[in-house]
PANU-99809 format. One record per residue (C-alpha): residue number from 1; residue in one letter; z, x, y. Coordinates in nm, 4 decimals. Layout:
N
{seq NUM type a pz Z px X py Y}
...
! end
This chain:
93
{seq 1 type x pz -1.9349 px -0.9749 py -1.6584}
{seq 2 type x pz -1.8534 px -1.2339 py -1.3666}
{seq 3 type x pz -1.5282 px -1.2791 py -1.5604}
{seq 4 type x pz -1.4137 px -0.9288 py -1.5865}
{seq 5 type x pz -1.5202 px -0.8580 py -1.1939}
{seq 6 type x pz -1.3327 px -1.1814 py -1.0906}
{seq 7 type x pz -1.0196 px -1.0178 py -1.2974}
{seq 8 type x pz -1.0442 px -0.7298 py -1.1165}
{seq 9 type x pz -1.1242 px -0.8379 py -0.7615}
{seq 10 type x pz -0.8211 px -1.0756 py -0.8035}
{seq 11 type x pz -0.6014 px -0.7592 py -0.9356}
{seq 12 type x pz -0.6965 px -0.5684 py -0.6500}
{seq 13 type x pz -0.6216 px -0.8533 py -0.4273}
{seq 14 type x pz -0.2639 px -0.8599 py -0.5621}
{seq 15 type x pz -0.2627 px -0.4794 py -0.4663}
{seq 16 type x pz -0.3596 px -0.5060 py -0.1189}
{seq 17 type x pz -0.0628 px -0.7633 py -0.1017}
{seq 18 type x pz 0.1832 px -0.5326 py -0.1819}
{seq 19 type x pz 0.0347 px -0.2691 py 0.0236}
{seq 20 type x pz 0.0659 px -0.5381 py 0.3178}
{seq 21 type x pz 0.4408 px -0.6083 py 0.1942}
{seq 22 type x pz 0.5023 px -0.2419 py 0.1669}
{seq 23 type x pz 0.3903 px -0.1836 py 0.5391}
{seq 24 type x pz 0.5646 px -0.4288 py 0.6994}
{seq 25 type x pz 0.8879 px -0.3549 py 0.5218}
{seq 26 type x pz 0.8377 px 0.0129 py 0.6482}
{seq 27 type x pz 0.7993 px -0.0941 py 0.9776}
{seq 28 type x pz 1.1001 px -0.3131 py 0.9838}
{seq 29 type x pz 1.3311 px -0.0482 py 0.8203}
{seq 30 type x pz 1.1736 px 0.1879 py 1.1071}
{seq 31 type x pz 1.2155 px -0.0506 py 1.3730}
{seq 32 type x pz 1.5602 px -0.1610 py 1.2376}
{seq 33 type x pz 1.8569 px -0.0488 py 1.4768}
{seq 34 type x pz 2.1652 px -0.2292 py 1.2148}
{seq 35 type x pz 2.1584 px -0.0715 py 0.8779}
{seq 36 type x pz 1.9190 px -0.2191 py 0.6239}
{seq 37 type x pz 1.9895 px -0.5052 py 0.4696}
{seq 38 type x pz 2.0283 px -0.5376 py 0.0885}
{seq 39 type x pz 1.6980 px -0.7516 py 0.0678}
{seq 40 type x pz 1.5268 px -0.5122 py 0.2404}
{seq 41 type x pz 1.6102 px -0.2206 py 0.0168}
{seq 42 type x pz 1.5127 px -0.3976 py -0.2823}
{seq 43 type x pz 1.2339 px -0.5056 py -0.1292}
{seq 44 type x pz 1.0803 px -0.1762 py -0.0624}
{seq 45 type x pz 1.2213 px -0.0250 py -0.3971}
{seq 46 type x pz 0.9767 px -0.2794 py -0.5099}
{seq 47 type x pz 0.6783 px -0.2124 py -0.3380}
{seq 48 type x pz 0.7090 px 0.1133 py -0.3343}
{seq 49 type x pz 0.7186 px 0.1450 py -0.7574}
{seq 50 type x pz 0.4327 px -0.0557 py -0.7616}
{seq 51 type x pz 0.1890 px 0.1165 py -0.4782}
{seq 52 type x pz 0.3522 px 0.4764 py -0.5121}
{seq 53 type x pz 0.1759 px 0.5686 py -0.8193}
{seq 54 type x pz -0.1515 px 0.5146 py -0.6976}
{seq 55 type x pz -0.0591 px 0.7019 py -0.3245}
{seq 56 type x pz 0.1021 px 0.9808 py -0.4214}
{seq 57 type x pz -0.2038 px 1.1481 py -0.5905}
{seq 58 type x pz -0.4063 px 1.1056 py -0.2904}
{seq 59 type x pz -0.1109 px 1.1947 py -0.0633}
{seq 60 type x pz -0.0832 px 1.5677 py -0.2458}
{seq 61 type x pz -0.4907 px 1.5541 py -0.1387}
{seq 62 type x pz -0.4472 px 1.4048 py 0.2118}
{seq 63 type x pz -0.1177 px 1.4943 py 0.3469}
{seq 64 type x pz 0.0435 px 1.2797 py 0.6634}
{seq 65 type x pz -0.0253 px 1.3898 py 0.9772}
{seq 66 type x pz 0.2440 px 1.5050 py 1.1945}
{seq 67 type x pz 0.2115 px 1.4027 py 1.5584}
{seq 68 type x pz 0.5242 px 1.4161 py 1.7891}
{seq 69 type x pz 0.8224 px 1.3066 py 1.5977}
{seq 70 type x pz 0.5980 px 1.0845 py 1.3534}
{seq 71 type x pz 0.3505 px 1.1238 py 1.1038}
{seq 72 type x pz 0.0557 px 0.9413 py 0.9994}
{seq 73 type x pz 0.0032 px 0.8537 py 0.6548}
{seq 74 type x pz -0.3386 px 0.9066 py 0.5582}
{seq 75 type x pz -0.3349 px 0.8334 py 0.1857}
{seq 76 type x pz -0.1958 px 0.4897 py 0.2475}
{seq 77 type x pz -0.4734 px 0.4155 py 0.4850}
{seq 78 type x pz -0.7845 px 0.5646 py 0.2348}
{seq 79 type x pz -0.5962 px 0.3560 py -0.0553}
{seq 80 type x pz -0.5925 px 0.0346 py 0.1686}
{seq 81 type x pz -0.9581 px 0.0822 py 0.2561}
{seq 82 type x pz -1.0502 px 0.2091 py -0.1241}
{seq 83 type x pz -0.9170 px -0.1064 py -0.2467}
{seq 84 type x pz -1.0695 px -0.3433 py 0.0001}
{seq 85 type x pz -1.4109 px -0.2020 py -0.0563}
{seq 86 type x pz -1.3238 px -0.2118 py -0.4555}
{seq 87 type x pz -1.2326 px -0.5655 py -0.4203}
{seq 88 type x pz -1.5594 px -0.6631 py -0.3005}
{seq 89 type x pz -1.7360 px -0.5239 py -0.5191}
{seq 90 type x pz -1.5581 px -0.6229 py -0.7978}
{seq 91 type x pz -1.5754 px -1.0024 py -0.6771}
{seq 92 type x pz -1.9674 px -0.9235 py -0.5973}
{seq 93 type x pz -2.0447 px -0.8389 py -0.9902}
! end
């Protein structure tokens, strides 16, 4: 059983990376004032295939939440929390 948690906790760790990638290329697209750069696009293409189907459920649940000119996006925040708390219990088994 210590195997198959390890497996998982070390999955899930893999996901939170690529949530953390997927952020941070958000925020430097955002913050970006030249046009994005070809590494960049891929980049996100990438993250985004990987962590989308897992948000988007829980996005049509929790939609963002608009405030000002930007929105909040819940969903990514409950997944990123979800999988933290998943991880350690998966690593705890």
């Amino acid at each position: 059983m210590a195997l198959i948690g390890a497996l998982i906790g070390y999955v899930l760790s893999l996901f939170i990376l690529v949530l953390l990638v997927r952020m941070v290329l958000d925020w430097i697209q955002m913050l970006s004032t030249s046009p994005s750069a070809e590494w960049l696009v891929k980049g996100r293409r990438i993250a985004h295939s990987c962590t989308e189907p897992i948000i988007a459920p829980v996005r049509r649940i929790l939609p963002p939440i608009r405030a000002g000119g930007m929105s909040i996006d819940l969903a990514f925040t409950l997944v990123f929390i979800a999988a933290i708390i998943l991880r350690s219990i998966a690593f705890s088994l």
